[in-house]
C-alpha positions as CSV (number, residue, x, y, z in Angstrom):
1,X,50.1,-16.2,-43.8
2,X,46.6,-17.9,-45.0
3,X,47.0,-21.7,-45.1
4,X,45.1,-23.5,-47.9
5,X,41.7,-24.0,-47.5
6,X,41.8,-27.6,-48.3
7,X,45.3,-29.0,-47.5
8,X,44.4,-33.0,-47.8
9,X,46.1,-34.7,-50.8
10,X,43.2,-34.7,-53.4
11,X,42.0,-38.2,-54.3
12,X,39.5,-40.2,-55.8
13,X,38.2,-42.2,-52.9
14,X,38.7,-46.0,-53.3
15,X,34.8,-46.6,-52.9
16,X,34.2,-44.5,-56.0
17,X,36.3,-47.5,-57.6
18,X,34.4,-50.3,-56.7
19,X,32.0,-52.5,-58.7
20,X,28.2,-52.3,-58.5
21,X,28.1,-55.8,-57.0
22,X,29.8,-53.9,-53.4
23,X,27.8,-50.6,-52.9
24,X,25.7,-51.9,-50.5
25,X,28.0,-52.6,-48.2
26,X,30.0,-49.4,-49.6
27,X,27.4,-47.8,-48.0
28,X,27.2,-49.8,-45.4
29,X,30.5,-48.2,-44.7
30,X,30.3,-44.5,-45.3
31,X,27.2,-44.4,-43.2
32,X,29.2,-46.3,-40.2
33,X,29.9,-43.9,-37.0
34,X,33.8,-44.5,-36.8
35,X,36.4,-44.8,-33.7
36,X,40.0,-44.1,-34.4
37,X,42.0,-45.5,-31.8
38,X,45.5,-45.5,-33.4
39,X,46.4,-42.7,-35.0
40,X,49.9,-40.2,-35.1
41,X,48.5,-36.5,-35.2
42,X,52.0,-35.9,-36.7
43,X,51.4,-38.6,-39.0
44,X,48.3,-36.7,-40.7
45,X,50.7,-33.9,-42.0
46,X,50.1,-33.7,-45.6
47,X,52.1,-32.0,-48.2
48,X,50.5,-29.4,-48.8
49,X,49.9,-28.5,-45.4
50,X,54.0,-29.3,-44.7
51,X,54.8,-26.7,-47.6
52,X,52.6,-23.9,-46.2
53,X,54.1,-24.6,-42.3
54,X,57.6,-24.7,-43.8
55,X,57.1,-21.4,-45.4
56,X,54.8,-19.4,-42.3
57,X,57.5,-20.8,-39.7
58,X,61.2,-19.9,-42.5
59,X,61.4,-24.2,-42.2
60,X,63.8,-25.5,-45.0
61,X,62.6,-28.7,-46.1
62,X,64.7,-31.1,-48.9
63,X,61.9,-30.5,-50.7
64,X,61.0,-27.8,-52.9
65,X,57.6,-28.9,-53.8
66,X,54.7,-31.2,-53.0
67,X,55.5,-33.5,-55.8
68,X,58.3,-34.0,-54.6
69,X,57.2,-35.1,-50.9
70,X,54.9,-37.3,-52.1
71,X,57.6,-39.3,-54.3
72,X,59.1,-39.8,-51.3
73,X,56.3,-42.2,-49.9
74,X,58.5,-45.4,-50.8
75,X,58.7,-47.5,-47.7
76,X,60.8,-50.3,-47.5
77,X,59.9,-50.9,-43.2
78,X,59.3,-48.8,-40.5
79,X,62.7,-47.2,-39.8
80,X,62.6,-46.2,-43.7
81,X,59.3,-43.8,-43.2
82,X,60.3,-42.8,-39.9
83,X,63.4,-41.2,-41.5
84,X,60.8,-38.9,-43.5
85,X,57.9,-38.4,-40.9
86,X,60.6,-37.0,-38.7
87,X,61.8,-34.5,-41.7
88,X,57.8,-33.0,-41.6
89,X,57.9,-32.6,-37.6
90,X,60.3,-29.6,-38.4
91,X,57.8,-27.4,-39.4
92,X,55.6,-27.9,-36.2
93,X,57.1,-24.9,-33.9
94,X,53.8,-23.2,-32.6
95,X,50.5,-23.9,-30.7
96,X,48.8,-22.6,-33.7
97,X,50.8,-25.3,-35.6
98,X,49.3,-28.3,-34.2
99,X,46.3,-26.6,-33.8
100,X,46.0,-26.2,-37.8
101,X,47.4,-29.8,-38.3
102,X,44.8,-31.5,-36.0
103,X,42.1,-28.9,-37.1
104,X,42.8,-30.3,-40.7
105,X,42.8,-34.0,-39.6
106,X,39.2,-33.5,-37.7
107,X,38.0,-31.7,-40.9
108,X,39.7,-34.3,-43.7
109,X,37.9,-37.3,-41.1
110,X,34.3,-36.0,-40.5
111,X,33.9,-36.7,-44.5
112,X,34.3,-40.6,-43.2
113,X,31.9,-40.2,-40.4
114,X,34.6,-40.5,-37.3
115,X,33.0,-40.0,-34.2
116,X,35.8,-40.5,-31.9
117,X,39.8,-40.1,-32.2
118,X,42.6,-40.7,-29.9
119,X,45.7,-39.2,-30.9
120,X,48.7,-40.2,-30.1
121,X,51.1,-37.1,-29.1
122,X,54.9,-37.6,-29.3
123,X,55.8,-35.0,-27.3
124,X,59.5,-35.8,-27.5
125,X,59.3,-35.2,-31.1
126,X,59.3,-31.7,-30.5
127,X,61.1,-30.9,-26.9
128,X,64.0,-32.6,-28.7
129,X,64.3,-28.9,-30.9
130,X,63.2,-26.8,-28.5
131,X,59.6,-26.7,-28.7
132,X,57.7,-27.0,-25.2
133,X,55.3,-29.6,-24.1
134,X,52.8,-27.3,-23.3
135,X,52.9,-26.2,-26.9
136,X,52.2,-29.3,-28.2
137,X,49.7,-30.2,-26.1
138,X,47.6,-26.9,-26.1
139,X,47.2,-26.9,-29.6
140,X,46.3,-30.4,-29.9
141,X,43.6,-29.8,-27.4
142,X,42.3,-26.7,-28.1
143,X,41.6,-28.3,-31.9
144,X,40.1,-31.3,-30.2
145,X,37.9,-29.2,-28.1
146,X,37.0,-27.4,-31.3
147,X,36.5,-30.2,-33.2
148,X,34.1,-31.5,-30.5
149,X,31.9,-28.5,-30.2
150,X,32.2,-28.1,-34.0
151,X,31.9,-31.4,-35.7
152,X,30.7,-33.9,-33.3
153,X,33.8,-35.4,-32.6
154,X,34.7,-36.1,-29.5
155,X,38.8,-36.8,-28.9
156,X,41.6,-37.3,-26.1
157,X,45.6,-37.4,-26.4
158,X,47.7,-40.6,-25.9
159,X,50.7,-39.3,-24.5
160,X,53.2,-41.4,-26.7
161,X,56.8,-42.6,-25.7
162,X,59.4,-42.9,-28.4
163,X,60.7,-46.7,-27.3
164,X,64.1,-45.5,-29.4
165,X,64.7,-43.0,-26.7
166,X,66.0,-44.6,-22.8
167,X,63.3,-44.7,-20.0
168,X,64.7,-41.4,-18.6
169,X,64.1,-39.8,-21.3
170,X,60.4,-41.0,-21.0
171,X,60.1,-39.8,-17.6
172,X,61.1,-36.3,-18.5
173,X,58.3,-36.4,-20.9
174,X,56.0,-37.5,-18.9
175,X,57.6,-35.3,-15.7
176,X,57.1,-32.4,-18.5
177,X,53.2,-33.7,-19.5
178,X,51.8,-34.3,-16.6
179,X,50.9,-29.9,-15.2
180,X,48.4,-31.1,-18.1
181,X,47.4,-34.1,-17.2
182,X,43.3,-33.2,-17.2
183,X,43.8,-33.1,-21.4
184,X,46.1,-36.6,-21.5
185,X,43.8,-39.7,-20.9
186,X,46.7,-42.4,-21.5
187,X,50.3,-42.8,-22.2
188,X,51.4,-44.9,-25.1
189,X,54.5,-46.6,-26.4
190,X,55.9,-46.1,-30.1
191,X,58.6,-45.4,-32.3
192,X,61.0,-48.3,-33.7
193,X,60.4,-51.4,-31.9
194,X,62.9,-54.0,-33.1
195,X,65.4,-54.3,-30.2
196,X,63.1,-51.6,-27.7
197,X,61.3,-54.2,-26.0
198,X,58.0,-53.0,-23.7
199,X,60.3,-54.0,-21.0
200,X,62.6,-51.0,-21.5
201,X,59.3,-48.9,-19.6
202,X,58.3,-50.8,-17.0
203,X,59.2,-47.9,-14.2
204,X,58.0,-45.4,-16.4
205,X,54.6,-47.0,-17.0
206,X,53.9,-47.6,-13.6
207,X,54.3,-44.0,-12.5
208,X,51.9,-42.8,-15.3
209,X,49.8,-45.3,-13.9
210,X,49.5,-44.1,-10.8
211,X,49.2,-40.6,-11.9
212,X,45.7,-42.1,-13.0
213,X,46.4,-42.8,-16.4
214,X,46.0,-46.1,-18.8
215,X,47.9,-47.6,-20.9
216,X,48.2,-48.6,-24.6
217,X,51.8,-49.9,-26.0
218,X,52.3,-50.6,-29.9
219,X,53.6,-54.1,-30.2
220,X,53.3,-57.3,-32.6
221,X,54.1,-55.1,-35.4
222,X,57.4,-55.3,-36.5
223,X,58.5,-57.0,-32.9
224,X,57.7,-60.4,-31.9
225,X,55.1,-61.6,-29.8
226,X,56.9,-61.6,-26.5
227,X,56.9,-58.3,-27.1
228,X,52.6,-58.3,-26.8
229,X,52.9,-60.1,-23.5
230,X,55.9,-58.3,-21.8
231,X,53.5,-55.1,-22.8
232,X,50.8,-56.7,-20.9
233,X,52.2,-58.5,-18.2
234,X,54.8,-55.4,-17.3
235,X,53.2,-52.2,-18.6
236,X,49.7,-53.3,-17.8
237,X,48.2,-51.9,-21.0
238,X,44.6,-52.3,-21.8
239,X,44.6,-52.2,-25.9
240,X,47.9,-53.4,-27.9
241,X,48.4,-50.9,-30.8
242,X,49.3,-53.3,-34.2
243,X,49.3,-56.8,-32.6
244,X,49.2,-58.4,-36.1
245,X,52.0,-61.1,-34.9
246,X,50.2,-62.6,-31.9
247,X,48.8,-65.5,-34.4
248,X,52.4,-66.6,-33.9
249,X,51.6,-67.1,-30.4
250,X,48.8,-69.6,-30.2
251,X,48.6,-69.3,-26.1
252,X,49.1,-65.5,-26.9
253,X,45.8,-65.8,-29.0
254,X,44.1,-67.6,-26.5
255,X,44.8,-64.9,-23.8
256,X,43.9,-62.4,-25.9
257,X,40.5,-63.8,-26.8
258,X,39.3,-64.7,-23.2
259,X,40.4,-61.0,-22.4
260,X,39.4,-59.4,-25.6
261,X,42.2,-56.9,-25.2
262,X,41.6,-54.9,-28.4
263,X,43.9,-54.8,-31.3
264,X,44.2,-51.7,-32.9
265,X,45.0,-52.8,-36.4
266,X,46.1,-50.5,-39.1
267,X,45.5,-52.6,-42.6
268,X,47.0,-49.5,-45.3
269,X,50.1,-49.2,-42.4
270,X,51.1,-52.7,-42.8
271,X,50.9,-52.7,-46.3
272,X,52.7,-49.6,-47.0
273,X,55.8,-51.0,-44.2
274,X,55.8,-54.3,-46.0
275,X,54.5,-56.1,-42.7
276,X,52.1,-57.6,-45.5
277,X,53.3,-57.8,-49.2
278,X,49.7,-56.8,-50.2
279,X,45.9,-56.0,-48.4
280,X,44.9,-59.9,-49.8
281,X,47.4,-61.4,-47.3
282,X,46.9,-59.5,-44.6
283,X,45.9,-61.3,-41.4
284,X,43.0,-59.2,-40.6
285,X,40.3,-61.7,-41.6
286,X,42.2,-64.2,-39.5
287,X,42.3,-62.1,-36.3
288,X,38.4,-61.7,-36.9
289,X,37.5,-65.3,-37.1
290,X,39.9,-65.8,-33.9
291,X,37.5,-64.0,-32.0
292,X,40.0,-61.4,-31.1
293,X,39.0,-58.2,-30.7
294,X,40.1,-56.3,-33.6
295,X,39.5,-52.6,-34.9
296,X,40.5,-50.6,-38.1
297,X,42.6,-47.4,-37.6
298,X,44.8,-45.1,-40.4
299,X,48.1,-44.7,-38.0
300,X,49.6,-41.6,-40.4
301,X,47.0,-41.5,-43.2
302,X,48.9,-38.8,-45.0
303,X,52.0,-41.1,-45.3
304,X,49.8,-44.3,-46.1
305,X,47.4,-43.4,-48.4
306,X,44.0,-43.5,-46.8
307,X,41.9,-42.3,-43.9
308,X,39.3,-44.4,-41.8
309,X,36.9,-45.4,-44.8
310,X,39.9,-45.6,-46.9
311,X,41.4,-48.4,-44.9
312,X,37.5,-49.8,-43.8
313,X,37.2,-50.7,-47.6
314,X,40.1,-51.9,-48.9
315,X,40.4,-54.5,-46.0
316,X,36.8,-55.0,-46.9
317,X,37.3,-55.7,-50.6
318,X,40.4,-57.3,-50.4
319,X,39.2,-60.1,-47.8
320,X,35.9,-60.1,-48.5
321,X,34.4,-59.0,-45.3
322,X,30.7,-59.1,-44.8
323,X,28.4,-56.5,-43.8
324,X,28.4,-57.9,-40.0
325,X,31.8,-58.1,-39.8
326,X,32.2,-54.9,-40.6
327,X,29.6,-53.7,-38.0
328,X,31.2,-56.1,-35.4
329,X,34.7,-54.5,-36.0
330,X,33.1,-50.7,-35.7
331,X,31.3,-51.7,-32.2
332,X,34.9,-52.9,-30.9
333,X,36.4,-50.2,-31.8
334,X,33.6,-48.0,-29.9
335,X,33.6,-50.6,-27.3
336,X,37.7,-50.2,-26.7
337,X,37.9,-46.0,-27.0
338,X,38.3,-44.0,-23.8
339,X,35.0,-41.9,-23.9
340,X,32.2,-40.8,-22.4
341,X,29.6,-44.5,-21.6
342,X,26.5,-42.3,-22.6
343,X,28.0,-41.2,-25.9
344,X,29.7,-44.3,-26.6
345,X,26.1,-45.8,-26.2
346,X,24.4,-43.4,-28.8
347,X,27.1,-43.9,-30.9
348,X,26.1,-48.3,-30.6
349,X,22.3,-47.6,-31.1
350,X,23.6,-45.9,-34.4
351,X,25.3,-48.8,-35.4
352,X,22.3,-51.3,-34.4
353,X,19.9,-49.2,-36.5
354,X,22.5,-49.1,-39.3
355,X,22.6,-53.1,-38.8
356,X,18.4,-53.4,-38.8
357,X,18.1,-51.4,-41.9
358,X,21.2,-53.8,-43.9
359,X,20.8,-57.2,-42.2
C-alpha cells in the first residue's frame, strides 16, 4: 500500500500570521539552523499518516476518519493525551513502520531548518504488544541514517523509560536495547510523572551508565522540583527534559545556572497540557533572564500543534523575545545536543553570521 505523499496536517504556518512590524525577526527565525533535543518519534504520528498505518497493518482504530482524530486533541493534562497517543502506537507493528513515521518527521522538519534531532524511543511502547526492540530501533535508525545522508540532518535515539512502568521493567528494556547500543546515544526517563519520582531508576540508570551511555530524565513538568534534583543528584543526567518548575526552587535555580544544565523546554506542550493556561504566561522568558540554559523543542508536534518554528514563534510573539534571545536560545540548544564537535561548530558559525547580518 502507497502512503500519502504528504502525511503532515496541512496548516497555515503561524509566521504567515504575524504583522509586518515582526518579519524581521520572522526571518530571523526561519533562517535559524535548529536542534531538537526533546522530541517523541511516536509523538509526530499524524492523522493522516495513523489512518494509512491503521489500514496497511488491518489496525482498528476508534476512529473512522481523520476529522475525527484531530477532535480528539482536547487535553485537559498529561495523563488525558497519553490515553490517545498510546491509541496511535497500535498501528506501529513494522520496521518499515517507524521507518515511514520518522522519514515523515525529518521531511515535515527540514521545512524549519532542523539540523539536529534526538528522538526519544519508547521501546516499551511497543514490546508491551509484541513488537521487538530491534524493530523499533532499526527503523528509527535506518530513517535517521537516511535523513542524514539525505537532508542534512544529523540524529541519535534516546532510549526512553516509561517512569509508569517498575524499574524491572526498565532493565528488560534496556537488557533488550542494548545488542544495539552503537545507534542509542542516551537513555531517557518519561511517561506520567506525578507519583514516579526519578528515584524509582536509580539502579537502572547506573547500569546504562556504565554501558557508556548519558543521561537525560523529563522532570519539573507536571512533578515538583525535588523531582529535578533527585534526577540529578541519583540518575546523574546531563540535560532535564521540561524543567519549567525549578523557579519554585530558588537554590534549584541557582544550581542550575552555575552548571548550565540545559532545559529542554517545550512552550506549545505546556500549553496544550495546561502546565500554562496560555503561551503569555508561560515562564519561558523567565528561565531566560535567569540565566538558565534553556532551549525550544515540539515534544509530539502532531498532538500539539506545531513543529520547531511553530513553537520558536509563538514563544517569540507571545513574550516578546528579541532577536538575540532567540539566537542565544538556538546556540544552547546546539551547545546541549549529543553530536559530532566539528558539526556542532559549523552549525555556531551559521548562527554568528545569521547574528552579524540582523544585529
Amino acid at each position: 500500500m502507497d502512503l500519502p505523499a504528504d502525511t503532515s496536517r496541512s496548516m497555515l504556518s503561524s509566521y504567515d500570521l504575524l504583522p509586518d512590524k515582526y518579519m524581521n525577526i520572522t526571518s530571523l527565525i526561519k533562517r535559524l539552523p535548529k536542534a531538537e533535543l526533546h522530541l517523541h518519534i511516536e509523538g509526530t504520528l499524524e492523522p493522516e499518516l495513523m489512518m494509512a498505518l491503521s489500514k496497511r497493518n488491518n489496525v482498528t482504530l476508534p476512529f473512522s476518519t481523520v476529522d475525527e482524530i484531530k477532535a480528539a486533541y482536547d487535553f485537559s493534562d498529561l495523563q488525558s493525551f497519553l490515553d490517545l497517543y498510546h491509541i496511535g502506537t497500535q498501528v506501529l507493528k513494522t520496521e518499515q513502520d517507524f521507518y515511514d513515521m520518522t522519514w515523515a518527521y525529518l521531511e515535515r522538519v527540514a521545512k524549519d531548518n532542523v539540523k539536529h534531532v534526538e528522538l526519544f524511543t519508547d521501546t516499551q511502547t511497543h514490546t508491551d504488544r509484541g513488537v521487538p526492540t530491534e524493530t523499533v530501533i532499526q527503523g528509527i535508525d535506518r530513517a535517521l541514517k537516511d535523513g542524514e545522508a539525505q537532508l542534512g540532518i544529523s540524529g541519535v535515539q534516546i532510549l526512553c523509560f516509561l517512569r509508569h512502568l517498575s524499574e524491572a521493567e526498565a532493565e528488560k528494556a534496556l537488557d533488550a536495547a542494548l545488542p544495539y547500543k552503537d545507534q542509542i546515544r542516551a537513555v531517557g526517563l518519561a511517561s506520567s510523572e506525578m507519583g514516579h519520582p526519578p528515584s524509582k531508576f536509580k539502579n537502572v540508570f547506573a547500569r546504562a551508565r556504565k554501558e557508556g551511555l548519558v543521561a537525560v530524565a523529563h522532570a519539573g513538568e507536571e512533578g515538583p522540583p525535588e523531582y529535578i534534583h533527585e534526577a540529578l543528584d541519583l540518575l546523574n543526567v546531563v540535560r532535564i527534559d521540561h524543567g519549567v518548575r525549578c523557579l519554585e526552587d530558588p537554590k534549584l535555580v541557582a544550581r542550575l545556572v552555575q552548571d548550565q544544565v540545559p532545559l529542554t523546554v517545550c512552550p506549545l506542550s505546556n500549553i496544550a497540557l495546561c502546565v500554562f493556561d496560555s503561551m503569555e504566561q508561560h515562564n519561558f522568558k523567565q528561565l531566560l533572564e535567569a540565566g538558565l540554559c534553556v532551549t525550544i523543542n515540539s515534544d509530539d508536534p502532531a498532538y500539539f500543534g506545531g513543529y520547531m518554528n511553530d513553537n520558536y514563534l509563538q514563544t517569540q510573539s507571545a513574550l516578546n523575545l528579541s532577536a538575540a534571545d532567540m539566537i542565544k536560545v538556538t546556540c544552547n540548544a546546539f551547545n546541549a545536543a549529543f553530536m559530532d564537535e566539528t558539526l556542532r561548530n559549523t552549525h555556531l558559525e551559521t548562527i554568528a553570521q545569521l547574528e552579524r547580518e540582523f544585529g
